[in-house]
C-alpha positions in Angstrom: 38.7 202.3 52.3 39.0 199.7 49.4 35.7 198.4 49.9 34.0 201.9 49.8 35.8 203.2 47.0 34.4 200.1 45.1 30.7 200.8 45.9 31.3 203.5 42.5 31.3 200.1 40.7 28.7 198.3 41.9 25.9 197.7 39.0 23.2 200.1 39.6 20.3 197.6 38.6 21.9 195.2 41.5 20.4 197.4 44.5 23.9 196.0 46.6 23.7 196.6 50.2 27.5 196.0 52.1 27.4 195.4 55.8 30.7 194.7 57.7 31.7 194.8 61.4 35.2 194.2 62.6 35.4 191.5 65.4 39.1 191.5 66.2 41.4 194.3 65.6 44.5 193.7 68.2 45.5 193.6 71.8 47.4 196.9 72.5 46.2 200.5 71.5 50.0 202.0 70.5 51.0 198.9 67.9 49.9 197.9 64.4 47.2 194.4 65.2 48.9 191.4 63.7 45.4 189.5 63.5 42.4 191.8 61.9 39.1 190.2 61.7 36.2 190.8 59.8 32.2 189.8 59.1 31.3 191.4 55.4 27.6 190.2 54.1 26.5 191.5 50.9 23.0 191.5 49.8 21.8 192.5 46.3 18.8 191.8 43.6 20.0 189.2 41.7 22.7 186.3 42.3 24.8 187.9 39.9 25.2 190.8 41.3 25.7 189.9 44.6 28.8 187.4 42.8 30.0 190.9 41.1 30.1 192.6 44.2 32.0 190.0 46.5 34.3 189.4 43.8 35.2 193.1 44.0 35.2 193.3 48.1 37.5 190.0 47.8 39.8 191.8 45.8 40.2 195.1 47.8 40.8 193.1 51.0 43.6 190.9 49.1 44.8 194.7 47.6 44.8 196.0 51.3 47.1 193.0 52.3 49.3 193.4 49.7 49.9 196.8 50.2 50.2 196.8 53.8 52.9 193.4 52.7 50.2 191.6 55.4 48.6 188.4 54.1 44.5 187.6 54.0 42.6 184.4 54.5 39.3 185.1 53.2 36.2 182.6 54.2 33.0 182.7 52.2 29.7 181.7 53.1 26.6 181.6 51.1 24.0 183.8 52.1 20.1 184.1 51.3 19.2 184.3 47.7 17.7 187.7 46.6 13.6 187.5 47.3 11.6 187.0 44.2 8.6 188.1 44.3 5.5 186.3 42.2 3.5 189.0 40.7 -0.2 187.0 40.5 0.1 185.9 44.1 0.9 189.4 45.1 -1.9 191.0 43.3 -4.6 188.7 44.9 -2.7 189.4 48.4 -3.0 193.6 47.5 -6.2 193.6 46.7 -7.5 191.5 50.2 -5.2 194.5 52.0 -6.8 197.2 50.0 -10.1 196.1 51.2 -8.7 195.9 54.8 -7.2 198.8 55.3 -7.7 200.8 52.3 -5.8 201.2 48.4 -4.0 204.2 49.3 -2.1 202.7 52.2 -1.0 199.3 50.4 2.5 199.2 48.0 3.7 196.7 46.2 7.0 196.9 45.7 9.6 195.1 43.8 12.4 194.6 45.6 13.2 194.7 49.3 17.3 195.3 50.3 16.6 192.7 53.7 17.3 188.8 53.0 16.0 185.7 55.0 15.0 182.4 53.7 12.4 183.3 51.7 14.8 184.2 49.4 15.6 180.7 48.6 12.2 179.5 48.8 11.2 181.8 46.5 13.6 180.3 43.8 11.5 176.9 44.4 8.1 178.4 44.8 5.5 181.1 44.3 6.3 183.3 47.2 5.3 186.6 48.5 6.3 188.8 51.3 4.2 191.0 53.6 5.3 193.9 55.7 2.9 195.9 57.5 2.3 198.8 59.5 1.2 198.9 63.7 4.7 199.0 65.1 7.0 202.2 66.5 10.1 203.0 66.7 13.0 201.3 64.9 12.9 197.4 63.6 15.5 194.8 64.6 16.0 197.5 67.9 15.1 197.1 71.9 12.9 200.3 71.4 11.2 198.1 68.8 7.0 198.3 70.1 3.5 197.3 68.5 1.4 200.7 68.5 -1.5 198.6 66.8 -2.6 195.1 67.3 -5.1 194.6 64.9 -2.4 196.2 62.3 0.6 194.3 63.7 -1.4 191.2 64.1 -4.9 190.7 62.2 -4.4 192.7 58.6 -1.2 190.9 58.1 -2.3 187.1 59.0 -3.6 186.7 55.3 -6.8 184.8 55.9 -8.7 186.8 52.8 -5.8 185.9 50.6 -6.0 181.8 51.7 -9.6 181.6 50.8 -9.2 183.8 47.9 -6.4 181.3 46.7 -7.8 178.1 47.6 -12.1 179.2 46.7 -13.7 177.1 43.8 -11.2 174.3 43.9 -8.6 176.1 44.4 -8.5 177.8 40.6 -6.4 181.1 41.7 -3.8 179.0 43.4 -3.9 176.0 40.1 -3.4 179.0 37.8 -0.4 180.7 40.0 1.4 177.6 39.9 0.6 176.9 36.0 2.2 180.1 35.2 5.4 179.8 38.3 8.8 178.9 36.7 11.0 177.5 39.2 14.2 179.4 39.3 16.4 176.6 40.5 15.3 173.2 41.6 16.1 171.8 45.4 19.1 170.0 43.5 20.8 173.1 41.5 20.0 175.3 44.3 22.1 172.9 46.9 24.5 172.8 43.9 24.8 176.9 43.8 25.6 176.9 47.6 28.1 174.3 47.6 29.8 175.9 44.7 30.0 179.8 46.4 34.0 180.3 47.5 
């Protein structure tokens, strides 16, 4: 209850996403568990954000504890960095899908609430993401299916975009770097997960 009545709070411009699951919650059904467990992630648009919003879960689980005169032991570990998206990449990359499969159906979109490892790459490097169409049913789900091949597997396999990048010694790929500023360098970025409590 702490945790939702925190979301209220959470920066609007930080796009945070709270996920939690409890794992362990006690051994008889008619007395209070002594031993609660529980797996929070918290995903947002920007690292500070993300540092606002655990802050405030980490309180409201240490307020829940104190009121309840229970103790917490709280374990964090760093997740994926937000995705950053660079903006010349992903314009040569949505106009090679335009002339695949058409301007109207292509969006390019600034920020995405799922995380992986791109995220951190894309602190080090010019990175883009693609998500495309040919698939039913829900992602991440058994009912998950591919409805079109050549959508699930051709359109999105970005052969267009390599040669466009890489064409006259390589000019659109010299420039995109030219104008990248890396976020964090390997170092700092092994240095902002080491540091996350």
């Amino acid at each position: 209850m702490n945790i939702n009545a925190q979301r209220e709070t959470f920066r609007d411009d930080g796009t945070i996403r709270v996920r939690q699951i409890v794992t362990r919650d006690g051994d008889l059904v008619h007395i209070v568990p002594d031993d609660v467990r529980m797996e929070i992630f918290v995903r947002g648009k920007s690292v500070e954000s993300i540092q606002d919003a655990s802050g405030k879960i980490n309180r409201s689980l240490e307020a829940a504890a104190l009121a309840l005169g229970g103790e917490v032991e709280i374990q964090t570990v760093p997740g994926y960095l937000p995705r950053l998206k660079e903006e010349a990449m992903a314009g040569v990359l949505a106009k090679d899908f335009a002339a695949l499969i058409g301007k109207a159906l292509v969006e390019v979109d600034s920020h995405g609430t799922g995380s992986s490892d791109t995220g951190d790459l894309s602190y080090l490097m010019p990175l883009v993401e693609v998500k495309c169409g040919g698939f039913q049913r829900g992602l991440h789900t058994n009912s998950f299916a591919i409805a079109d091949e050549e959508q699930a597997y051709i359109v999105p396999a970005m052969a267009m975009t390599t040669i466009d990048l890489l064409a006259e010694a390589a000019q659109a790929a010299r420039a995109i770097l030219a104008g990248f500023t890396r976020r964090m360098s390997k170092a700092e970025n092994l240095s902002y997960l080491r540091s996350v409590k």
